[in-house]
N, C-alpha and C positions, 0 to 999 in steps of 0.2 A: 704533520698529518700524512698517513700514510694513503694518499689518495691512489697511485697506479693498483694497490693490493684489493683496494674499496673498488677498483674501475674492472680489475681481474673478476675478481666475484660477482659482481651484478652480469657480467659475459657471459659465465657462468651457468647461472640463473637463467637464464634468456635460452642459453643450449636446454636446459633442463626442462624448462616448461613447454619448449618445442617440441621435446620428447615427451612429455608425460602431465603437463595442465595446459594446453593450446590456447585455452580460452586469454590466459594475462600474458600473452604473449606480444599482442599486437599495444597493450594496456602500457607496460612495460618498457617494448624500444620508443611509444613517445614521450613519456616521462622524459622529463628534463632533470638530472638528479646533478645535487652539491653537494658538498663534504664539506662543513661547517664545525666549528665547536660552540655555537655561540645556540644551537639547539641539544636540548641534554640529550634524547635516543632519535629519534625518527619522527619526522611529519609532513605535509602537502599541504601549498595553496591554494588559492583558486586559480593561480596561472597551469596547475600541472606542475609544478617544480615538486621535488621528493627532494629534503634535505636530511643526511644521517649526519651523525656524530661518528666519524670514525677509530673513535676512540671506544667508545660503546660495541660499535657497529663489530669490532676486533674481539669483543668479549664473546660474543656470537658462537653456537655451535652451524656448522653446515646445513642441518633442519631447520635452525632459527631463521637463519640469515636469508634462508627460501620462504619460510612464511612471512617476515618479514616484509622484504621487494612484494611479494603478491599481494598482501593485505593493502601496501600503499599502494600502490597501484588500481586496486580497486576500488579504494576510496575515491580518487579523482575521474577512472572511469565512470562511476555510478553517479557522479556527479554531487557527490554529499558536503562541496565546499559550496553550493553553488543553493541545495534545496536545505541546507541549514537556518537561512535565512529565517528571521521570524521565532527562533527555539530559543532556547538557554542553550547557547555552546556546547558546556560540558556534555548535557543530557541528552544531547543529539547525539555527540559524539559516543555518547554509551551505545544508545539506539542501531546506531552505524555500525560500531564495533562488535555488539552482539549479532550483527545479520551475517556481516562479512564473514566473523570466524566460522560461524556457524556453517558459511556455503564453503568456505575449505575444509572443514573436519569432514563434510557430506561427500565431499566429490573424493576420502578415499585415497588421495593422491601420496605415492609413496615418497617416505622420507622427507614430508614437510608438515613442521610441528613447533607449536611455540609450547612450552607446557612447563611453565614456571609457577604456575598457581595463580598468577595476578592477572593473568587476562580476561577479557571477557567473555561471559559466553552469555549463549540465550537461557543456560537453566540456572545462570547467579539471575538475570532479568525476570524471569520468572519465578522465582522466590519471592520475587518484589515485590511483584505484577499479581500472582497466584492463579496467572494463565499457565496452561500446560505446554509446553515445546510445540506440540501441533498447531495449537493457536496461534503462536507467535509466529510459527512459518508462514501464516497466511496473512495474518497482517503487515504491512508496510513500515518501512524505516519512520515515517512522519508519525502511523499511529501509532507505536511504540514509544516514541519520544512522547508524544500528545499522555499516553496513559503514566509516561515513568513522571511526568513533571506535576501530574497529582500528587504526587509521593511526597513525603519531606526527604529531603535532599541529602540530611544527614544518612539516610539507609545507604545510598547510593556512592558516598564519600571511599571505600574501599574501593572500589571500581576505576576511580578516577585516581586511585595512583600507580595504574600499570605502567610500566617502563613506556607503551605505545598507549597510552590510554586516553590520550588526550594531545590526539596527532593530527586533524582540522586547525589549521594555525588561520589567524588573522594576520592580514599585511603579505608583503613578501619575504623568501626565504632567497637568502642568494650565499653564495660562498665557493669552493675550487670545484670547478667544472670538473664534473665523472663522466657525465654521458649528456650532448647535446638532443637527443631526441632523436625521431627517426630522419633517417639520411635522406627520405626524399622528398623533403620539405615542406611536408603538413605543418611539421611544429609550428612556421613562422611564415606560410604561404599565403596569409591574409591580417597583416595586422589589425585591421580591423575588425575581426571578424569576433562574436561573440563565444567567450572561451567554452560555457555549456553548449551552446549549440556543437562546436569542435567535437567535444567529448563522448556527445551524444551519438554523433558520427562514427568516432572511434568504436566505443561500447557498442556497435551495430557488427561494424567488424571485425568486431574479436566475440561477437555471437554465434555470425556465419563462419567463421572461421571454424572456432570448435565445432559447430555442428558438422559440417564437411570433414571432419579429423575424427567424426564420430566421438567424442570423448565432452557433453556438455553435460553437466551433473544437474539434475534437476534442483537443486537448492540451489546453485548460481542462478538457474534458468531464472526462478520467480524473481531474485533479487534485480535481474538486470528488465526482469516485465514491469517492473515497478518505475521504470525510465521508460522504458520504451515502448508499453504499453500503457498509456495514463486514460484511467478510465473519468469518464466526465462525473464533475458533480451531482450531487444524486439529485437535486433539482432540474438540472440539463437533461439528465437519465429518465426522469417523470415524467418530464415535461413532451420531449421528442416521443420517448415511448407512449402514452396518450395521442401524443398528435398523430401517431403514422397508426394507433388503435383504432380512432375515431373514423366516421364516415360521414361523407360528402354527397352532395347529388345537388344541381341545378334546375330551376325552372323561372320562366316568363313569369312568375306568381312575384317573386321577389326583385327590386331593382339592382341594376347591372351597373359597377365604376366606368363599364368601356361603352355606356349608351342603351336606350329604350331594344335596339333593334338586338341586343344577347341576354340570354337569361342569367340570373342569378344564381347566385349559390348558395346554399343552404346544408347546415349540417345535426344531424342527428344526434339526440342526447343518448350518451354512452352511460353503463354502468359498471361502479367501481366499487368493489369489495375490498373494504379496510378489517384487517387480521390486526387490534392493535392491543398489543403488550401492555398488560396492568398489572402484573406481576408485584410484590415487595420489592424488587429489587428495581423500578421502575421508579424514577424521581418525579416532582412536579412538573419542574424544567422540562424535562422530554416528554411528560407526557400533555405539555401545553403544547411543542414543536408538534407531536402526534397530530393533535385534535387541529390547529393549524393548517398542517397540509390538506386533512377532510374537508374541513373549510375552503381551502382552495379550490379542489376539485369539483367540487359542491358547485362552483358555477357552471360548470356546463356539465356536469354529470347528473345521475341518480346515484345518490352514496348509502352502501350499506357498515356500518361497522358494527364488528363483534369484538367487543372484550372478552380478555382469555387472560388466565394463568395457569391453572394446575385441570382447566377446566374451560371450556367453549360457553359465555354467556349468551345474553339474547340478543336477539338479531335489531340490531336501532337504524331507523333509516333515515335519511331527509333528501330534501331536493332541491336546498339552496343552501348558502351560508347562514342565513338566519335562522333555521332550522337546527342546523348542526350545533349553533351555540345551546337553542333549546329542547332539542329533543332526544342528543349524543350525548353533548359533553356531562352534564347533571347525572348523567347514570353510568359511569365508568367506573363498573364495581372490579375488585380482584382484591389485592394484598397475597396471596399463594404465594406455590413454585411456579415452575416455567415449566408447563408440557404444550407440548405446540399440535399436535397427533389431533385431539379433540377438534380444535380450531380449523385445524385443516380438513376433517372429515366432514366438519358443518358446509363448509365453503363450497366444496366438491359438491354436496348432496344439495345445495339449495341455486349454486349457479346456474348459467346459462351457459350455453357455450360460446366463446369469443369474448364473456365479460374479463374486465380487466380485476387482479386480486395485487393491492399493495398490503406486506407484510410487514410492521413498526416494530419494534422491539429493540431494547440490547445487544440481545444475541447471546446472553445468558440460557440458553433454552439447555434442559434437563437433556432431552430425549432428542436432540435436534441429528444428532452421529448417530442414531440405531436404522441400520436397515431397513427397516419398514416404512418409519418415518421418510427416510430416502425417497423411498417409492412413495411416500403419499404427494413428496416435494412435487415428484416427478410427471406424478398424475393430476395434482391441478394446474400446474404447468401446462401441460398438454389440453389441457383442458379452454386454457386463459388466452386472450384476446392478447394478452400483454402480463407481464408476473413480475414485479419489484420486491424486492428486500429492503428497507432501509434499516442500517444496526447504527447503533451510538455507541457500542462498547467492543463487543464479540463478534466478528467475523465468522458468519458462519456455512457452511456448503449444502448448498439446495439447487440440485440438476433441475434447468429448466429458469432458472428467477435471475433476472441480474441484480448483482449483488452491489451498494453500495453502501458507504459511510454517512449518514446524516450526520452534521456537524452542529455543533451546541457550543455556544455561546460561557465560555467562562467567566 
């Protein structure tokens, strides 16, 4: 094995990205890399080990062998050995590899290219998927994976026999020493320490790092906001956001945990406007989660919900959960398309100001990307006490609403 020529070129590589991708630079000198033959191309543990074949690795043009080290390297930075956990392997690994390629073909970066045909990218993913490129940028590695593993498996069998395609390895990789890691002893500065948290560290430093080099491409940005931005579950997101909505006030009227002589506290029933998705494209499953969370809120709120599809129904109210079984759920007409524009116009014109608006849906919406729509986003937003999204499929962009995942049960 020609290990000094495999230890020559990853040096290389290291001067290159210093020069011209900064961000896998810090990614890179911690990697711990071996020259193995007992791996057929390229892959990474959960320890951060990067093992090549450098007998493969030799076959290599000078653009490969840079996309290459980058791709591995960003796999262990983003930590996808570590949030795999819970996936089908493979399919994660698709997942993974369609974000990754996709944040190096974005950032531009001269003279690094794998382009054999077998790789992945997000627009084979999207044939799949029959989301369009935009989509997929805005959704997450996890929910990627979450939609490619509805698929039968067979579609996705071409994918999984790229030279790299299937480079998340289980167990360890060990074999002749190329490069120990970085020299000043992060690599092995706490053995105990847990190896994602490590990572997550690093991936901060080779954030700021590019940023400060001016050169961080906005398709890595999201990919690495997906670690180091983790937004809470959309029940966490409901729940906090209602609670900091709501309002409080005390009086001597109500009893006090700290004794007769402090007043009580008491709080105000809040009102919540449900925009909820009934669309054809809307299953039972989600639209039991829908009417659910109503039900939830329904205890200390007043809840209005309007069903919508291609059209803004009528306005249903209640003011507890018993109510909502009978006076919401039984009337949740639609089967349509998905225009969201009507819905939001009702909402605006019949709120108050400072009420709170949760939006249920897919995310399938027709008209959700037209400018106008934007602004209607933008205006009942501004309008609202508090503005959630929950989608179960489609990720979608509304200034003003936090945006999260509702998670369904397979």
């Amino acid at each position: 094995m020609n290990v000094d020529q495999l230890r020559d070129d990853i040096r290389d590589i290291r001067i290159y990205c210093g020069r011209y991708f900064p961000f896998a630079v810090i990614p890179l000198s911690y990697l711990r890399i071996v020259a193995t033959d007992k791996i057929d191309t390229a892959g990474v543990d959960g320890r951060g080990t990067l093992a090549i074949n450098p007998t493969w690795w030799s076959s290599l043009d000078r653009e490969e062998k840079r996309f290459v080290a980058i791709h591995e390297s960003l796999h262990v930075a983003l930590c996808h050995p570590f949030r795999r956990k819970g996936f089908d392997p493979t399919i994660y690994n698709i997942a993974a590899d369609g974000k990754i390629n996709h944040g190096i073909s974005e950032s531009n970066a001269s003279d690094v290219r794998y382009l054999r045909g077998d790789e992945v990218t997000l627009m084979k993913i999207s044939q799949i998927l029959k989301l369009d490129i935009e989509t997929l940028e805005k959704m997450s590695t996890e929910e990627i994976a979450r939609e490619l593993e509805l698929k039968i498996k067979a579609s996705m069998q071409s994918m999984c026999n790229s030279p790299i395609g299937n480079d998340l390895r289980d167990g360890t990789l060990d074999g002749d020493v190329v490069q120990d890691g970085d020299s000043t002893g992060e690599q092995n500065h706490d053995e105990g320490e847990d190896p994602e948290e490590k990572w997550r560290r690093i991936l901060e430093r080779a954030r700021d790092f590019a940023k400060q080099a001016g050169n961080m491409p906005a398709a890595l940005e999201r990919i690495v906001d997906e670690v180091l931005e983790v937004k809470p579950p959309w029940h966490i997101a409901l729940r906090f956001g209602l609670r900091n909505h709501s309002k409080q006030d005390s009086s001597f009227a109500y009893p006090s945990r700290r004794g007769d002589e402090y007043p009580g506290h008491y709080g105000y029933r809040y009102t919540v406007w449900n925009l909820i998705d009934t669309s054809g494209s809307i299953t039972e499953e989600e639209l039991r989660i829908f009417l659910g969370i109503v039900k939830h809120e329904a205890r200390n709120a007043d809840v209005y919900a309007v069903p919508w599809d291609a059209e803004a129904y009528e306005i249903l109210s209640a003011k507890n959960p018993a109510e909502v079984a009978k006076k919401i759920a039984p009337k949740m007409k639609g089967g349509g398309g998905t225009v969201i524009k009507p819905a939001l116009s009702l909402a605006l014109r019949m709120m108050r100001p400072g009420d709170a608006v949760i939006i249920l849906t897919d995310g399938d919406i027709s008209d959700a990307d037209e400018s106008e729509v934007q602004e209607w986003f933008r205006k009942v937003a501004a309008n609202a006490g508090f503005a959630l999204i929950g989608y179960t499929h489609t990720p979608i962009t509304a200034p003003g609403f936090i945006v999260t995942r509702v998670e369904i049960e397979k």
